[in-house]
C-alpha positions in Angstrom: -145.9 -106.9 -80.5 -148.4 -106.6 -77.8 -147.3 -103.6 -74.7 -146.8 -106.4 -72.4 -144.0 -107.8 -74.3 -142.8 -104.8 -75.8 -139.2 -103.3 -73.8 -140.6 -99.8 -74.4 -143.4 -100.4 -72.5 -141.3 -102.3 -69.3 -138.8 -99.2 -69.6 -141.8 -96.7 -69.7 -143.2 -98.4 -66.8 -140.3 -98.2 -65.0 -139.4 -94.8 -65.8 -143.2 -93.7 -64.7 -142.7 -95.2 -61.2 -139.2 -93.1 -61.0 -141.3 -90.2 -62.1 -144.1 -90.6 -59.3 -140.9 -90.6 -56.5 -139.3 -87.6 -58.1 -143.3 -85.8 -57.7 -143.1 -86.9 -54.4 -139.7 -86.1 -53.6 -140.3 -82.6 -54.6 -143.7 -82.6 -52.9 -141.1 -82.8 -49.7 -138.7 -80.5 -50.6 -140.7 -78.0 -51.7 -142.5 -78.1 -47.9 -139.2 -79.1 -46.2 -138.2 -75.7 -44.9 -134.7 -73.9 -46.1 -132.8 -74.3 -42.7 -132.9 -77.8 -41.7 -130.3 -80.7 -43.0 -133.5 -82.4 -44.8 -134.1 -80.0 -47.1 -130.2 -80.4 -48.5 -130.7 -83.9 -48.4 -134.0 -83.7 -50.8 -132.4 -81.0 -52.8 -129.6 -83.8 -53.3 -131.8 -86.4 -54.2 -134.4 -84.9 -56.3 -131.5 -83.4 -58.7 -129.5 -87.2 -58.8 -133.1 -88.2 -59.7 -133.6 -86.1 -62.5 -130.5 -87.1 -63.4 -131.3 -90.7 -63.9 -134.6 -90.3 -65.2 -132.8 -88.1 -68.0 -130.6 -90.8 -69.0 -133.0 -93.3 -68.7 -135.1 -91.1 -71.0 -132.2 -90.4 -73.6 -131.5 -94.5 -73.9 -135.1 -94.6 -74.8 -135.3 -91.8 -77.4 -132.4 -93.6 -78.8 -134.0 -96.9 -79.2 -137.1 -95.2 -80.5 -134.3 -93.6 -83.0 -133.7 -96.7 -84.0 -137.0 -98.5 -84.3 -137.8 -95.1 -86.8 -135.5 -96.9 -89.3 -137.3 -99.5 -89.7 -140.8 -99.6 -88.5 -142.0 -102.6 -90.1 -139.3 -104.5 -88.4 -140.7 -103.8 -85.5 -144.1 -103.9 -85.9 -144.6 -100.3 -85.4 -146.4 -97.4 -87.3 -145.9 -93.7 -87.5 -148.6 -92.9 -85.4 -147.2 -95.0 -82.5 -143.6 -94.2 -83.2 -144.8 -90.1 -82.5 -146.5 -91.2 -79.4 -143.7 -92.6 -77.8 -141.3 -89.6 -79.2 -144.5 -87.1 -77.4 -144.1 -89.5 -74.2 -140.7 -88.9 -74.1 -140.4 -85.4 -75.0 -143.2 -84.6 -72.1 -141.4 -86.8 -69.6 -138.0 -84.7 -70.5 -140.3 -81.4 -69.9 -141.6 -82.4 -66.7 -138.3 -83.5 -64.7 -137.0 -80.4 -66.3 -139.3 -77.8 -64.8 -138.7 -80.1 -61.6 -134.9 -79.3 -62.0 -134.7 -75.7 -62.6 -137.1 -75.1 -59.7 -134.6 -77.0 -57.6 -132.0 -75.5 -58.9 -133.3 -71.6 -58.8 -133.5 -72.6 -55.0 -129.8 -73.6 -54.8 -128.5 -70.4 -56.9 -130.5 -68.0 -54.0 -133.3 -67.0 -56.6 -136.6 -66.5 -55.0 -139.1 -69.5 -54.8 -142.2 -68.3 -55.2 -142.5 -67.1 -58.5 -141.0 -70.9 -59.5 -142.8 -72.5 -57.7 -146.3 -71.1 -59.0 -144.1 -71.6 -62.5 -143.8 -75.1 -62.0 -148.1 -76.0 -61.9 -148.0 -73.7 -64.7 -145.4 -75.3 -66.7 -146.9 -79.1 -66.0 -150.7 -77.6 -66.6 -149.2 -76.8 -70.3 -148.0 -80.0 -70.5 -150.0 -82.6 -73.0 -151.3 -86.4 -72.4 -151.7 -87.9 -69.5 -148.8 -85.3 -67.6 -151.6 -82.6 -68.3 -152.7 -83.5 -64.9 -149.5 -83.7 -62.9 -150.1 -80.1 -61.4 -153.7 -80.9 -60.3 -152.5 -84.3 -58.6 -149.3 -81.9 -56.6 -152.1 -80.1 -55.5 -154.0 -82.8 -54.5 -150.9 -84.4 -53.1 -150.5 -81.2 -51.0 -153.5 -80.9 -49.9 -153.3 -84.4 -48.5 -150.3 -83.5 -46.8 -151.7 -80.3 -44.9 -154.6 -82.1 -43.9 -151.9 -85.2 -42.6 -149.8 -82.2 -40.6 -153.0 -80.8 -39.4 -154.3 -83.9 -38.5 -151.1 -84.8 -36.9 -150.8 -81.1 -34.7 -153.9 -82.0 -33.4 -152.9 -85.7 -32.8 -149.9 -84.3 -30.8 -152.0 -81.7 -29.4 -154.6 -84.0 -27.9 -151.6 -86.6 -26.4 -149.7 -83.5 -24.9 -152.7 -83.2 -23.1 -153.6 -86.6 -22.2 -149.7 -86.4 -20.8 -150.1 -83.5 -19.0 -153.5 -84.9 -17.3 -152.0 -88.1 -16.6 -148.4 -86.3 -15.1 -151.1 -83.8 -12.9 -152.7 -87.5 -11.6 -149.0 -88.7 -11.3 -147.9 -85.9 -9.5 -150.7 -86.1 -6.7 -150.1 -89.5 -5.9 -146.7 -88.6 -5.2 -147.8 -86.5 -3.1 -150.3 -88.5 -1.3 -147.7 -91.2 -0.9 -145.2 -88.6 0.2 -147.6 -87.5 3.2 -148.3 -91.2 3.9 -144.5 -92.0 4.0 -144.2 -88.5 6.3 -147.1 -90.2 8.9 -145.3 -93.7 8.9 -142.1 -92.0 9.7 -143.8 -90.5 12.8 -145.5 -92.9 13.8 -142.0 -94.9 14.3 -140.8 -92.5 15.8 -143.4 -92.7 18.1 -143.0 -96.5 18.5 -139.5 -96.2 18.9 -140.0 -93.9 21.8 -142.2 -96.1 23.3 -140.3 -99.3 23.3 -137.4 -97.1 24.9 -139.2 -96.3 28.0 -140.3 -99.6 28.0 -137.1 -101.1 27.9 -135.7 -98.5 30.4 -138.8 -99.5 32.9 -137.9 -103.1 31.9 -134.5 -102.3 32.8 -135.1 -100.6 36.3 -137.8 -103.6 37.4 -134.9 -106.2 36.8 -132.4 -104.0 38.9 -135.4 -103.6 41.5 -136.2 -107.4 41.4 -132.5 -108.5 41.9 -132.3 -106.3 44.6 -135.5 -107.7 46.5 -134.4 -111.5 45.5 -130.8 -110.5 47.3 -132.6 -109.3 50.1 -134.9 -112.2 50.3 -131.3 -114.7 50.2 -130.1 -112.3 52.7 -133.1 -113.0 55.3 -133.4 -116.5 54.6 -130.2 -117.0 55.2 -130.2 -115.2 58.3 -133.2 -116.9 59.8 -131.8 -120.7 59.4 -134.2 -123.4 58.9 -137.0 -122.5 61.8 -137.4 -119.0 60.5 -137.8 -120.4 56.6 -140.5 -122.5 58.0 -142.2 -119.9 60.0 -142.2 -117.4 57.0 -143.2 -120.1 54.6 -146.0 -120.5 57.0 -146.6 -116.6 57.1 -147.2 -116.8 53.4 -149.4 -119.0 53.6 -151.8 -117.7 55.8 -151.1 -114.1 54.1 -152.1 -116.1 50.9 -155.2 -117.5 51.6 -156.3 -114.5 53.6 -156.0 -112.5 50.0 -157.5 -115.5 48.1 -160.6 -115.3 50.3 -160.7 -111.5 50.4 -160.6 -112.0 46.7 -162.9 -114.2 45.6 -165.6 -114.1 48.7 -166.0 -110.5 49.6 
């Protein structure tokens, strides 16, 4: 039976990829610091994943129990039957050594020696999982150069905010002092229109005065006197039209 068709291989695979997340889940945890609510949450997650992967990996030793009964049946030899017991039995190891680290955490042991325990523990480890310790490091390494990266991303836009909020902050100001020279110059308008409207005012009262006087004369002079001052205008008129325009 070729690996493509064969269930180990499908639940291998799929047991693999459940691996990689646990390795990445405890990549989190492991920088997640002790005092903040995600750090519970990964310590919950990474131990119900070990938990699965466990179970998952129990079903499969048990179907690799039973294919040991009857190799032939299966189309399987010794050789391949004890590399699928070794995957297995290294996949056990390494969710193990992810487990008690978690758990030493949760029972108030200290860290440190655990954690340097756990590259140890997966360094020992044979096959492929020989590596897993070199790829957490490599993993973490990544994701100090990604936090450092990211300060300085953060760094750079809290300056480009604080440039921009300085430019923001004298325009305000510049409109505020334009808004302040508006306002007095309003003011200043306002002023003006008031004596103009009181001059206004006073020339009206002045005009119906003279008119009332005028009515007053006219009417006092009867119809040879309107004539006689008509005629006086006249005269007066032209005398200023020629002072005017031939002198």
């Amino acid at each position: 039976m070729t690996p493509a068709r064969d269930p180990f291989y499908i639940v291998k695979g799929e047991i693999q990829d459940s691996i990689d997340k646990l390795q990445a889940n405890f990549l989190k945890w492991e920088q997640t610091p002790l005092d903040i609510a995600e750090h519970a949450r990964l310590t919950r997650e990474v131990l119900a994943s070990c938990d699965s992967i466990e179970w998952q990996v129990d079903e499969l030793e048990k179907a690799i129990a039973v294919a040991a009964k009857d190799p032939a049946r299966f189309s399987l030899n010794e050789t391949e039957l004890e590399n699928r017991r070794k995957w297995t039995r290294t996949s056990r190891d390494q969710v193990g050594v992810i487990r008690r680290t978690v758990q030493a955490e949760t029972k108030g042991h200290s860290l440190t020696p655990s954690l340097n325990g756990v590259r140890q523990e997966l360094l020992s480890l044979p096959n492929d999982y020989a590596s897993t310790a070199g790829r957490l490091d490599h993993m973490s390494q990544d994701n100090d150069d990604f936090i450092s990266s990211e300060s300085d991303r953060q760094l750079l836009l809290m300056r480009q905010q604080d440039e921009e909020l300085d430019e923001l902050s004298a325009s305000v100001q510049r409109i505020g002092g334009i808004g302040l020279t508006i306002h007095d110059e309003l003011i200043g308008q306002e002023r003006i229109l008031d004596d103009l409207s009181l001059e206004m005012e006073t020339t009206s009262n002045r005009l119906d005065f003279v008119q009332k006087k005028v009515a007053v004369v006219m009417k006092k002079a009867g119809a040879k006197g309107q004539i006689m001052m008509i005629g006086f205008l006249m005269v007066l008129f032209i005398i200023l039209f020629v002072l005017v325009f031939f002198t």
